[in-house]
Each structure stands twice: as structure tokens, then as C-alpha cells.
MARBA-3410 file (N, C-alpha, C, O; in Angstrom, 1 decimal):
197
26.2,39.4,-11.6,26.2,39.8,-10.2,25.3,38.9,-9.4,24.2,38.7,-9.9 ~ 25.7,38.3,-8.3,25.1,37.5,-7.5,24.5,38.3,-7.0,25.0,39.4,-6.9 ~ 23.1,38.3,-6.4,22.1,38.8,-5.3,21.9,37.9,-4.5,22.1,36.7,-4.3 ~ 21.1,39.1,-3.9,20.4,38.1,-2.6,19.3,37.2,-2.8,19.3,36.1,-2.2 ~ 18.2,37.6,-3.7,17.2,36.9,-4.3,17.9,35.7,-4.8,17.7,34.6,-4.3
18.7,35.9,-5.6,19.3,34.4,-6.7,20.2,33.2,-5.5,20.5,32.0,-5.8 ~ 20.6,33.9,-4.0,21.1,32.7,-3.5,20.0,32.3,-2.5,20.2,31.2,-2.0 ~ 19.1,32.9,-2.2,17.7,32.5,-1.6,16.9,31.6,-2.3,16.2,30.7,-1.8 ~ 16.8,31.9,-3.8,16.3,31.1,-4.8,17.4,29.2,-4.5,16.9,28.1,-4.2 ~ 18.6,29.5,-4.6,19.2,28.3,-4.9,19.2,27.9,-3.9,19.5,26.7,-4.0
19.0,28.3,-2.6,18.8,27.6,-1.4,17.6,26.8,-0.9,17.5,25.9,-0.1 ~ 16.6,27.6,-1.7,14.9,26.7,-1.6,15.2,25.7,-2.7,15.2,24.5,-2.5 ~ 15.3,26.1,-3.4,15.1,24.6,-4.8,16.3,24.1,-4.4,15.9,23.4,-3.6 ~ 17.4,24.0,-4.3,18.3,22.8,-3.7,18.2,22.4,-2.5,19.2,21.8,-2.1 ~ 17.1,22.7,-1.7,16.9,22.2,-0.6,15.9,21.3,-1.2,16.0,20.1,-0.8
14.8,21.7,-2.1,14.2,20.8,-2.7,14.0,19.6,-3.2,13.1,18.7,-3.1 ~ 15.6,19.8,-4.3,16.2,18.5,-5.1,16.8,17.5,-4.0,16.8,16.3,-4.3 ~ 17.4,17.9,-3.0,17.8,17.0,-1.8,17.0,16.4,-1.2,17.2,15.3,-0.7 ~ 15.6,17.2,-1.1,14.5,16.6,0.1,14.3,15.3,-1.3,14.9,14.3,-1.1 ~ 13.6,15.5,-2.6,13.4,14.6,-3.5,14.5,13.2,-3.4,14.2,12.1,-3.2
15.5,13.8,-3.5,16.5,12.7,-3.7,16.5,11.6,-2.3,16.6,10.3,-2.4 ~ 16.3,12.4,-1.1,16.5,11.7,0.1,15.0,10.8,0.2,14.9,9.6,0.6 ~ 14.2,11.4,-0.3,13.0,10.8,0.2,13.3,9.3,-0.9,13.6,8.2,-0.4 ~ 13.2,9.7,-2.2,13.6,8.5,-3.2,14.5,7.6,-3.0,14.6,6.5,-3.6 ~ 15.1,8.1,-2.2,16.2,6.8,-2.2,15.6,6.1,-0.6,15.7,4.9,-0.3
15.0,6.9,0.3,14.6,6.3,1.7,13.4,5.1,1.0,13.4,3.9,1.0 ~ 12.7,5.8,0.7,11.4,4.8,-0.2,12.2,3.6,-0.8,12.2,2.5,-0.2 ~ 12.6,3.6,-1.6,12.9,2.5,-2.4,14.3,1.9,-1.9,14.8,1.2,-2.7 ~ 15.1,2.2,-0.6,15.6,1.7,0.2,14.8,0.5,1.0,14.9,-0.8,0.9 ~ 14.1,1.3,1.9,13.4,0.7,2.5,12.2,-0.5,2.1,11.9,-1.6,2.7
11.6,0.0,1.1,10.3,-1.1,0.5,11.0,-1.4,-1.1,11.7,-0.9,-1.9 ~ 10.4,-2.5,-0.8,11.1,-3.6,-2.5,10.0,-3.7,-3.3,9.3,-4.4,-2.6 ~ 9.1,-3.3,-4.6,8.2,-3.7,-5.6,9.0,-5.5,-6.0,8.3,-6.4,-6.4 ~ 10.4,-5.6,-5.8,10.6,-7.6,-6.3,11.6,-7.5,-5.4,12.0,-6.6,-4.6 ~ 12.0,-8.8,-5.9,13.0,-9.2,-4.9,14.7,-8.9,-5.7,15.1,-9.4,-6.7
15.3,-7.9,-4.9,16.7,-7.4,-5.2,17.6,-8.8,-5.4,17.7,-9.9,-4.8 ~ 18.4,-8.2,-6.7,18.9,-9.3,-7.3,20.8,-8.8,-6.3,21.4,-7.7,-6.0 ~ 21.1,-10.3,-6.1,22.2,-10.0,-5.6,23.6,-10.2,-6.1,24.2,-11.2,-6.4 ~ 23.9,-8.8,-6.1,25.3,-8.8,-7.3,26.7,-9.2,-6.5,27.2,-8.8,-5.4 ~ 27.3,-10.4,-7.9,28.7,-10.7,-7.4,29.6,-10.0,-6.3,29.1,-9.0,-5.8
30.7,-10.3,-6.0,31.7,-9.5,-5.3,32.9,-9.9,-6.3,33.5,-10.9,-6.0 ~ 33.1,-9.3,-7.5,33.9,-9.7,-7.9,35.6,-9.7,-8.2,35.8,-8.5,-8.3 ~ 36.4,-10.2,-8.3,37.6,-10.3,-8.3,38.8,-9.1,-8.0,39.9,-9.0,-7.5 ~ 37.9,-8.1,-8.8,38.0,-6.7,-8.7,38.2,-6.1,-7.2,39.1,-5.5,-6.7 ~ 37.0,-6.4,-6.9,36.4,-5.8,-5.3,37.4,-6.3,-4.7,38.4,-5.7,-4.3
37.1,-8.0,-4.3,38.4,-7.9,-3.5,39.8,-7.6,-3.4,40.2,-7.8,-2.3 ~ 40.6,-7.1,-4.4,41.6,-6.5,-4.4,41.5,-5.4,-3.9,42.5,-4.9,-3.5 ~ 40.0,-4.3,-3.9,40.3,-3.4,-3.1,40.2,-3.7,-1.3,39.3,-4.4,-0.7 ~ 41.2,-3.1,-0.8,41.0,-3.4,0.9,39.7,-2.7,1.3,38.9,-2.1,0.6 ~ 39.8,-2.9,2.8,38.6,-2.4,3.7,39.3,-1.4,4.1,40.2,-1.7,4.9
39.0,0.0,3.7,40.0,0.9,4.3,39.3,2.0,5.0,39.4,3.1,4.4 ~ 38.4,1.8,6.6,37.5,2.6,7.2,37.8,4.1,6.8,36.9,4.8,6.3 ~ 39.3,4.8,7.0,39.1,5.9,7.4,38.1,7.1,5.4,37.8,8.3,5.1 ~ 38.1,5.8,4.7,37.4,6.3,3.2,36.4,6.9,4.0,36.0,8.0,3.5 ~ 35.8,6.5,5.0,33.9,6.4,5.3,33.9,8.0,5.3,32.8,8.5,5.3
35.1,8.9,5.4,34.9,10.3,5.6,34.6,11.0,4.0,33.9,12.0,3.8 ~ 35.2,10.4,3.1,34.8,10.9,1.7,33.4,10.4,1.6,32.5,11.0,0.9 ~ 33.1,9.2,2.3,31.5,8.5,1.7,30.8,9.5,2.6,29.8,9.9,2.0 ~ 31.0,10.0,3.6,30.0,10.9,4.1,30.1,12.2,4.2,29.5,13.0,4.9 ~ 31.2,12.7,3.2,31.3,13.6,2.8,30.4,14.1,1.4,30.6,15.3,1.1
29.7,13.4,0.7,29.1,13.3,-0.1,27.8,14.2,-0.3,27.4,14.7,-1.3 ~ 27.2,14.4,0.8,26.1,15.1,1.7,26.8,16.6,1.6,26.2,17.6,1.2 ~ 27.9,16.6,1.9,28.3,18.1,1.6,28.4,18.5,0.5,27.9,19.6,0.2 ~ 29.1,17.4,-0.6,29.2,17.8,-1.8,27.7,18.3,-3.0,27.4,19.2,-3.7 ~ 27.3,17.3,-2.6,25.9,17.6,-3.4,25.5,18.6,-3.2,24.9,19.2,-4.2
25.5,19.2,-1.8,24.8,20.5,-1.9,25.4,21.8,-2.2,25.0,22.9,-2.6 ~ 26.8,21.4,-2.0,27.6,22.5,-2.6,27.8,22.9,-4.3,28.1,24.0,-4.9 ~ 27.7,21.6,-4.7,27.5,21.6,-6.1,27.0,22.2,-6.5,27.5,23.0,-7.3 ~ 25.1,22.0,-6.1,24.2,23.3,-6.4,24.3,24.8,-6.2,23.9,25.7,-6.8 ~ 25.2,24.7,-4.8,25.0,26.2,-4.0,26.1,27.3,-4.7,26.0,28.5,-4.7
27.4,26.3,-5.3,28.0,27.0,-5.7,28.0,27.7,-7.1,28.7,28.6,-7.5 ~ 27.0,26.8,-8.1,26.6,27.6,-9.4,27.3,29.0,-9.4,27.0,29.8,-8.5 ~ 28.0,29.2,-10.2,28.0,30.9,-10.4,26.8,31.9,-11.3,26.8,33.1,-11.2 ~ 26.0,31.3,-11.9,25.2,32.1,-12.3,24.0,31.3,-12.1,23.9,30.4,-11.2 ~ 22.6,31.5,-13.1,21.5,30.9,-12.6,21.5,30.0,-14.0,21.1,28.9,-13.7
21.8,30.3,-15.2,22.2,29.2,-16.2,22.8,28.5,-15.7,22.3,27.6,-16.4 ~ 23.5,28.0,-15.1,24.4,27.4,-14.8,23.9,26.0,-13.7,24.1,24.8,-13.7 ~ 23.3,26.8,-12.9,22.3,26.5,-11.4,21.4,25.6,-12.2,21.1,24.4,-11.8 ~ 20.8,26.3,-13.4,19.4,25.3,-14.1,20.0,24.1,-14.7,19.3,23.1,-14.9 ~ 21.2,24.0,-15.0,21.5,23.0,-16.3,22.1,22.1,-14.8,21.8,20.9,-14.6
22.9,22.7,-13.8,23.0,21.7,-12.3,21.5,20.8,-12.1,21.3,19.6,-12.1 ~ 20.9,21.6,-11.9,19.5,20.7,-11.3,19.0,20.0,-12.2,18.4,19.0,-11.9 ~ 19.0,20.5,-14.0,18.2,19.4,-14.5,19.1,18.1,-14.6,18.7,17.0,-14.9 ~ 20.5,18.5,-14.4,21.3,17.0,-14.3,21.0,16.4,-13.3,21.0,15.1,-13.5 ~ 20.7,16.8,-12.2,20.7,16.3,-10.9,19.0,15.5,-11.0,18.9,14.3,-10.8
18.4,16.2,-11.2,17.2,15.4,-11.3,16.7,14.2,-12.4,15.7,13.5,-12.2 ~ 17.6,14.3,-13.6,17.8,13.4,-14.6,18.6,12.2,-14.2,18.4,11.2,-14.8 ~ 19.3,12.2,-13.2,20.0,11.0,-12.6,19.2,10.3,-11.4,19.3,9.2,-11.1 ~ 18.4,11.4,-10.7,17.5,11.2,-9.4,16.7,10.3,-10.3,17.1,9.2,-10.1 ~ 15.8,10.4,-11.0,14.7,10.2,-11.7,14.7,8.8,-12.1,14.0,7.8,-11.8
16.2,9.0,-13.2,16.0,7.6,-13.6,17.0,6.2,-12.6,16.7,5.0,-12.7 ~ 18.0,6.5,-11.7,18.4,5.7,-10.6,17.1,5.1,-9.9,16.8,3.9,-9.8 ~ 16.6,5.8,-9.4,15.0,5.8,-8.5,13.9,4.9,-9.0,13.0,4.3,-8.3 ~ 14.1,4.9,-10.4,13.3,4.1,-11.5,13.4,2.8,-11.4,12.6,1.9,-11.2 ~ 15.3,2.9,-11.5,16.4,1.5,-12.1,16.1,0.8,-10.4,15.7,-0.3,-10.3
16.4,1.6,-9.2,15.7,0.7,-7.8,14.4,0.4,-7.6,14.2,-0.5,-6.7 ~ 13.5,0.8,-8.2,12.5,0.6,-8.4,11.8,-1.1,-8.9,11.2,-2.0,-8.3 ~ 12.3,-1.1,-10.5,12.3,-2.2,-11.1,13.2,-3.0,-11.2,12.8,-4.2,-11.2 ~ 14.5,-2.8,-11.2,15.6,-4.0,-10.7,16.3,-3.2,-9.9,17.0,-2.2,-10.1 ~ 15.9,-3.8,-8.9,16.8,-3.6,-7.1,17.9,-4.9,-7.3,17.9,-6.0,-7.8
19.0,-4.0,-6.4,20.2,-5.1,-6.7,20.5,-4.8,-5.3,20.0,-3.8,-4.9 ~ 21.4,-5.8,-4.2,21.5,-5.9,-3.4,23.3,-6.3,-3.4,24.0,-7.0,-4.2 ~ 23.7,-5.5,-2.2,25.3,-6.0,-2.4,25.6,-5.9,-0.8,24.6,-5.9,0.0 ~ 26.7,-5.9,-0.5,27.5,-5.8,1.0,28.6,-6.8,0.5,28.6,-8.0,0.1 ~ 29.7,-5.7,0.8,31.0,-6.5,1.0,31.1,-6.6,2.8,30.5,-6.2,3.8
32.6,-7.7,2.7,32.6,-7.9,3.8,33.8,-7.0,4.6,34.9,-6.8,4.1 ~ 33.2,-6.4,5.9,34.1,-6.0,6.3,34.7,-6.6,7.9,34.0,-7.4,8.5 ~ 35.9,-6.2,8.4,36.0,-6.6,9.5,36.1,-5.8,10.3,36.7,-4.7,9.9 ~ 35.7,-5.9,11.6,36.2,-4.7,13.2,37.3,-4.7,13.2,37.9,-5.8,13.6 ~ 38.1,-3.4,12.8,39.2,-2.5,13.4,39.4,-2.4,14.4,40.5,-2.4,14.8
38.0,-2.1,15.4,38.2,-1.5,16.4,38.6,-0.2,16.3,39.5,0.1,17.1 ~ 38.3,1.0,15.4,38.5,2.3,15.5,36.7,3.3,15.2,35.5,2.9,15.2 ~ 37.2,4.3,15.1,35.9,5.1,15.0,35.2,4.9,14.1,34.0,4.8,14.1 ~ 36.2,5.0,12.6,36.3,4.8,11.4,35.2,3.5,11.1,34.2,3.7,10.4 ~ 35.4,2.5,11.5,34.8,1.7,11.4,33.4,1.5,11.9,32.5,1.1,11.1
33.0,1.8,13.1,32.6,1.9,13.8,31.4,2.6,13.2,30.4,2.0,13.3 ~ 31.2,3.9,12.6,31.3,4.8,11.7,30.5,4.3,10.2,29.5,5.0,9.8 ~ 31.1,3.0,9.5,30.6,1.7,9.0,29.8,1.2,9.2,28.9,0.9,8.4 ~ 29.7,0.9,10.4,28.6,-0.3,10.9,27.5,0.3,11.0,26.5,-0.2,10.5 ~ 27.4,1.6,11.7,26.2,2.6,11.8,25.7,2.7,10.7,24.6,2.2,10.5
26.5,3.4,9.2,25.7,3.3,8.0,24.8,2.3,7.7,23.6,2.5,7.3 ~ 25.5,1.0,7.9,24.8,-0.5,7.6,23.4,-0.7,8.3,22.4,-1.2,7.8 ~ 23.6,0.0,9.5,22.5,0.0,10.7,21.2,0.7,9.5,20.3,0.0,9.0 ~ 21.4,1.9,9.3,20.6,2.7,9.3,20.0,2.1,7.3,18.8,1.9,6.9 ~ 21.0,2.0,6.4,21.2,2.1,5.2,20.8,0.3,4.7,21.6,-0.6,4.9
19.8,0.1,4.2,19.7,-1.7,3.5,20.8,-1.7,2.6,21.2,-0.7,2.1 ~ 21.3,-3.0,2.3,22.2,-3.0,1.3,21.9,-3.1,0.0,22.6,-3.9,-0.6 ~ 20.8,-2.4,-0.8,20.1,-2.3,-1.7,20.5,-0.9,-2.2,21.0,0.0,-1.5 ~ 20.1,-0.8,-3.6,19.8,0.8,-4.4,21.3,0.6,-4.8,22.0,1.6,-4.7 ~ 22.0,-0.6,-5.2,23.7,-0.7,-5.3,23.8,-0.1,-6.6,24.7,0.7,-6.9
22.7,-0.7,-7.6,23.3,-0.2,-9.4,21.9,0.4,-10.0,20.8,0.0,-10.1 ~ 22.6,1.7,-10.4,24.2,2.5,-10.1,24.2,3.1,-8.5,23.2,3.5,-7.9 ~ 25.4,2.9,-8.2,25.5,3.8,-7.3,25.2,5.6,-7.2,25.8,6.3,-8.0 ~ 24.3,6.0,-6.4,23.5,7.3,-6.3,24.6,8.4,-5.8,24.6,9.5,-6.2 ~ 25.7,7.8,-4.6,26.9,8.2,-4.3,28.1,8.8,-5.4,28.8,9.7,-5.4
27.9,7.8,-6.4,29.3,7.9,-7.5,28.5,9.0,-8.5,29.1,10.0,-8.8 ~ 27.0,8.8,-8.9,26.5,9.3,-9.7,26.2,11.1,-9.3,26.8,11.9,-10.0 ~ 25.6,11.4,-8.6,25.8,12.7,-8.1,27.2,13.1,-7.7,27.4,14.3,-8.1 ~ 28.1,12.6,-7.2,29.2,13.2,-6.7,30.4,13.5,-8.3,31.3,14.3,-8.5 ~ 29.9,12.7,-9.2,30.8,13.1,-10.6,30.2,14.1,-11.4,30.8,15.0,-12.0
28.5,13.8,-11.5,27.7,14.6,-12.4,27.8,16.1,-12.0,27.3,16.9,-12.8 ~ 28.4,16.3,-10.8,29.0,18.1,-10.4,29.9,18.8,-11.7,29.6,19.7,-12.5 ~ 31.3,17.7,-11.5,32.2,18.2,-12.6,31.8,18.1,-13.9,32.0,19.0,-14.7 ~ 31.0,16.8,-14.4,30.6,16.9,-15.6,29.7,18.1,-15.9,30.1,18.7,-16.9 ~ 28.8,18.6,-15.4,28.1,19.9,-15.8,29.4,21.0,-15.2,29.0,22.1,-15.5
30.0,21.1,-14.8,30.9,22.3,-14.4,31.7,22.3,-16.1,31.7,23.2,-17.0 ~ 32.3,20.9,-16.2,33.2,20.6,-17.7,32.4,21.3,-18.9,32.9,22.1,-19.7 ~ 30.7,20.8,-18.6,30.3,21.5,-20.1,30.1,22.9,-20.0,30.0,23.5,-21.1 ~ 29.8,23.6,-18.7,29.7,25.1,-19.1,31.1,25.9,-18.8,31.3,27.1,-18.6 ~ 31.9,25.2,-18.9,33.5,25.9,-18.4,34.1,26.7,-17.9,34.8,27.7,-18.1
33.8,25.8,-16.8,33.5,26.4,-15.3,35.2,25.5,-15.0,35.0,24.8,-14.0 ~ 36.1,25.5,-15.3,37.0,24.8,-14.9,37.6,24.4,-13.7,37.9,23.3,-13.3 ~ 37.8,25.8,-13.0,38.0,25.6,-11.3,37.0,24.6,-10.6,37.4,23.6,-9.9 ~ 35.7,24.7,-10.8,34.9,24.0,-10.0,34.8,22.7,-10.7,34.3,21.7,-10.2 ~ 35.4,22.7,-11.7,35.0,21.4,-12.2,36.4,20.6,-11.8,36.3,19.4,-11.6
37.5,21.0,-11.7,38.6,20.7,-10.9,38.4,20.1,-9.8,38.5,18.9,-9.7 ~ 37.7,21.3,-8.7,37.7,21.3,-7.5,36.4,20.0,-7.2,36.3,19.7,-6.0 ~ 35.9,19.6,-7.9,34.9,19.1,-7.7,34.7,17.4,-8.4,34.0,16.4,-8.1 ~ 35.2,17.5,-9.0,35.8,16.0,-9.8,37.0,15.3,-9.0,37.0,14.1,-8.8 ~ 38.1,16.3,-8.5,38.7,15.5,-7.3,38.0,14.9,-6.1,38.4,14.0,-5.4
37.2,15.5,-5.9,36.4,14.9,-4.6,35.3,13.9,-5.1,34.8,13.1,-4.3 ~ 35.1,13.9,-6.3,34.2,13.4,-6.8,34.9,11.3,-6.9,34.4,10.2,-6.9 ~ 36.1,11.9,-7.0,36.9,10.7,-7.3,37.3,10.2,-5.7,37.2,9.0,-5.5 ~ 37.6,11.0,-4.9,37.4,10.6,-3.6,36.1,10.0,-3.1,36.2,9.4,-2.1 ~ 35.0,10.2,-3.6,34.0,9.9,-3.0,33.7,8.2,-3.8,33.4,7.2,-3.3
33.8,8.4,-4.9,33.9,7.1,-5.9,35.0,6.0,-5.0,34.8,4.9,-4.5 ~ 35.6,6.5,-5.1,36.9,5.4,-4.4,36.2,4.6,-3.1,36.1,3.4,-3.0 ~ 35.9,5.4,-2.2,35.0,5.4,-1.1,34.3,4.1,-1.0,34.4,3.1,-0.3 ~ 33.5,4.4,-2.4,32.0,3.5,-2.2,32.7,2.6,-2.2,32.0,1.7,-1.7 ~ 34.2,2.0,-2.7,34.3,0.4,-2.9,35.7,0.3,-1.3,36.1,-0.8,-0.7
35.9,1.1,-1.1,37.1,0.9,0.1,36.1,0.4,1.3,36.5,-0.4,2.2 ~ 34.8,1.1,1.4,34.1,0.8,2.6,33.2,-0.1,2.3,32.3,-0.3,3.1 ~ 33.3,-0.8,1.0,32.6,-2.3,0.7,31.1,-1.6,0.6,30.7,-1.7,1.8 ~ 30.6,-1.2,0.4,29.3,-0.2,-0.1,28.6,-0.7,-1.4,27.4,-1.0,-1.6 ~ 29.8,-0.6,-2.3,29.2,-0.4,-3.5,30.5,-1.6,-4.4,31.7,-1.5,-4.1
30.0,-2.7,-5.3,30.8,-3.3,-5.9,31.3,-2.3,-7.4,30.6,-1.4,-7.8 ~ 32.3,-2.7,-8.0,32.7,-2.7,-9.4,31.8,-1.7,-10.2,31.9,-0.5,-10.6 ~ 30.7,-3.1,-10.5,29.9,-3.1,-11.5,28.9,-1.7,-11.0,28.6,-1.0,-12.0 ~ 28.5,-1.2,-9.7,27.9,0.1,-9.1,28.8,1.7,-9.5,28.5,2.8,-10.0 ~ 29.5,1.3,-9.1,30.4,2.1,-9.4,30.8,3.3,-10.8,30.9,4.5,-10.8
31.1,2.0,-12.4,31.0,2.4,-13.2,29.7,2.4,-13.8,29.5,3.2,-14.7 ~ 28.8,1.5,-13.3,27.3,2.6,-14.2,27.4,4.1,-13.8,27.3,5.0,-14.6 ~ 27.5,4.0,-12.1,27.1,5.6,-11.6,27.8,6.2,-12.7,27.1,6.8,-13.6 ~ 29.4,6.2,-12.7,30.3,7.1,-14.0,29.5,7.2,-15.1,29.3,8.4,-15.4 ~ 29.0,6.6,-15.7,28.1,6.1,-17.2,27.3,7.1,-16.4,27.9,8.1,-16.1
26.0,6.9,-16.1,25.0,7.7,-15.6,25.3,9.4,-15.4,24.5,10.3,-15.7 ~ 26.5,9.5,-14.7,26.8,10.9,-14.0,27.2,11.3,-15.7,26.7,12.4,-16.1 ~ 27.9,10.7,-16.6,28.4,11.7,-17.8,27.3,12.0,-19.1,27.1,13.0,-19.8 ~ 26.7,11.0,-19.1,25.5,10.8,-19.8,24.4,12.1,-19.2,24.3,13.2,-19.9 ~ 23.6,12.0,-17.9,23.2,12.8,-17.3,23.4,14.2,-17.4,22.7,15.0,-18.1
24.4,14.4,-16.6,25.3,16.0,-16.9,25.5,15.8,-18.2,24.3,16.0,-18.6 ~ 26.1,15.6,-19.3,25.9,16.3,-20.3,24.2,16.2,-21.1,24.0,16.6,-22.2 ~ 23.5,15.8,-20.5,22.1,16.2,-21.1,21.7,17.1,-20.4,21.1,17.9,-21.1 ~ 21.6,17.5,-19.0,21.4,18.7,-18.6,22.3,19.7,-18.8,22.3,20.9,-18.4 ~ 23.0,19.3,-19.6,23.9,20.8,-19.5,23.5,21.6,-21.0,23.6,22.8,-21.2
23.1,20.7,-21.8,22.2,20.9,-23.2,20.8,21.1,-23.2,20.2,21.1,-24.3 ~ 20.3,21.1,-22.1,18.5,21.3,-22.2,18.4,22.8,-21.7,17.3,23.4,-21.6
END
């Protein structure tokens, strides 16, 4: 039975793990310990197009993460979410820490919102913290811990978007190839160690 206590509870501590996550990635966005190594665009990437209207799965991501946590069905469930979540926070935050990698694909003006929408990100966001991608890695590591406690709807519901949001990072030139699949590596590896601790 859900209570009131237990969704009050998951609303302070995953407001928590978000404040941690946002701060970590603003920190080591912003300030470099060396100089960010800058990764290929490779052959791969450019075959994917520049396709603005993705930027709504990439900034959809922000919803997902929190729903991920919020939607736990029980509080086992909720713990083995957050220790995945912060097992990927922890050691991503580490990997920008000591090797910062830097990317930007190129994109062109549309001339739509969508785009537009892009450039702001760019504005606000360094093109650093690329490997792994923190986007690909939280937004998969949902379903992988939903997969190990068998939770199947949510891990359904949440691995498709998860795959929408993955797709994203390379349609809106964000995140290359090589970003991409560590995050995958990272989010299964991760989620299934939280889902066993």
C-alpha cells in the first residue's frame, strides 16, 4: 500500500538525487581539472541527420528522470532506483572529472523553434561531460532496474522513451557514437548493480 509518508519520502530524496546530479554535472561542466580531450565525429554520426524537432525527447529527459524515481511502486524498488542512479551519478562525475571529453556536432539554422531551442542549449550547456553521455545513461538505467525487479510495464514504458531520448543525443548533434554507447554500457552495468545491493 502506498502512503502518504512513502510518496513524501520519494519526493525529498529524489529531489535530492536531482539536486546532486544537477549540481555535478553544472561543476564539472563549467570548471575543467585538464584539458577536455576532443572526440572524433565519426562516420557513424554523420549519417545521423540534424533533426531539431528530437530536442523535445532531449529535453524531455528532465521529466523522465524524475518520474523514474517517483514512479517506484514500492520502497524496495525506490532504493535499488536511487542506488542505480547514484552509481552512475558518481562514477560519470568522476569519468568528467579526470578525462573530460569535448564534442559538438555541427548543426545548421532551420529557422524553426526546434532549432532555435538547440542553440539555447549550446548557450547555456559547454560541449563537454560528452563520455558517457549522462542523458543516455540515466534515461536507460530506469528500465534496466524496472527489468531486474519485474516491473515490466514500467520498464516498457520507460525503455521506449529511454530510446527516444538516446536517439536524441545524436539527432541534435549533442552527443557522438562513442557517448552514446558507453552511456548504454554504464546504464546496464549500473542498474543491474543497484538492483542487487
Amino acid at each position: 500500500m502506498i502512503t502518504t509518508n512513502f510518496i513524501l519520502y520519494k519526493i525529498l530524496v529524489s529531489a535530492g538525487i536531482i539536486f546532486l546530479y544537477c549540481l555535478l554535472y553544472f561543476i564539472t561542466n563549467k570548471y575543467s581539472l585538464y584539458t577536455p580531450i576532443c572526440l572524433p565525429e565519426y562516420k557513424i554520426d554523420q549519417h545521423f541527420p540534424f533533426v531539431p524537432w528530437m530536442v523535445i525527447f532531449y529535453v524531455s529527459f528532465y521529466v523522465q528522470i524524475v518520474l523514474g524515481l517517483l514512479l517506484a511502486p514500492n520502497i524496495d524498488i525506490y532504493h535499488k532506483m536511487c542506488c542505480a542512479y547514484l552509481i552512475s551519478i558518481i562514477f560519470f562525475s568522476l569519468v568528467y572529472v579526470f578525462f573530460p571529453t569535448h564534442f559538438r556536432g555541427k548543426i545548421e539554422d532551420k529557422g524553426c523553434i526546434y532549432t532555435k531551442a538547440v542553440f539555447l542549449i549550446r548557450k547555456i550547456d559547454n560541449p563537454v561531460n560528452c563520455l558517457p553521455s549522462s542523458h543516455v545513461t540515466l534515461s536507460m538505467i530506469i528500465g534496466v532496474v524496472y527489468l531486474c525487479c519485474g516491473c515490466m510495464k514500467l520498464f516498457a514504458f520507460f525503455s521506449i522513451w529511454g530510446i527516444g531520448v538516446s536517439v536524441s543525443v545524436l539527432a541534435v548533434k549533442q552527443h557522438s557514437i562513442l557517448d552514446l554507447l558507453a552511456g548504454i554500457l554504464l546504464s546496464i552495468l549500473a542498474g543491474f548493480l543497484g538492483s542487487v545491493i
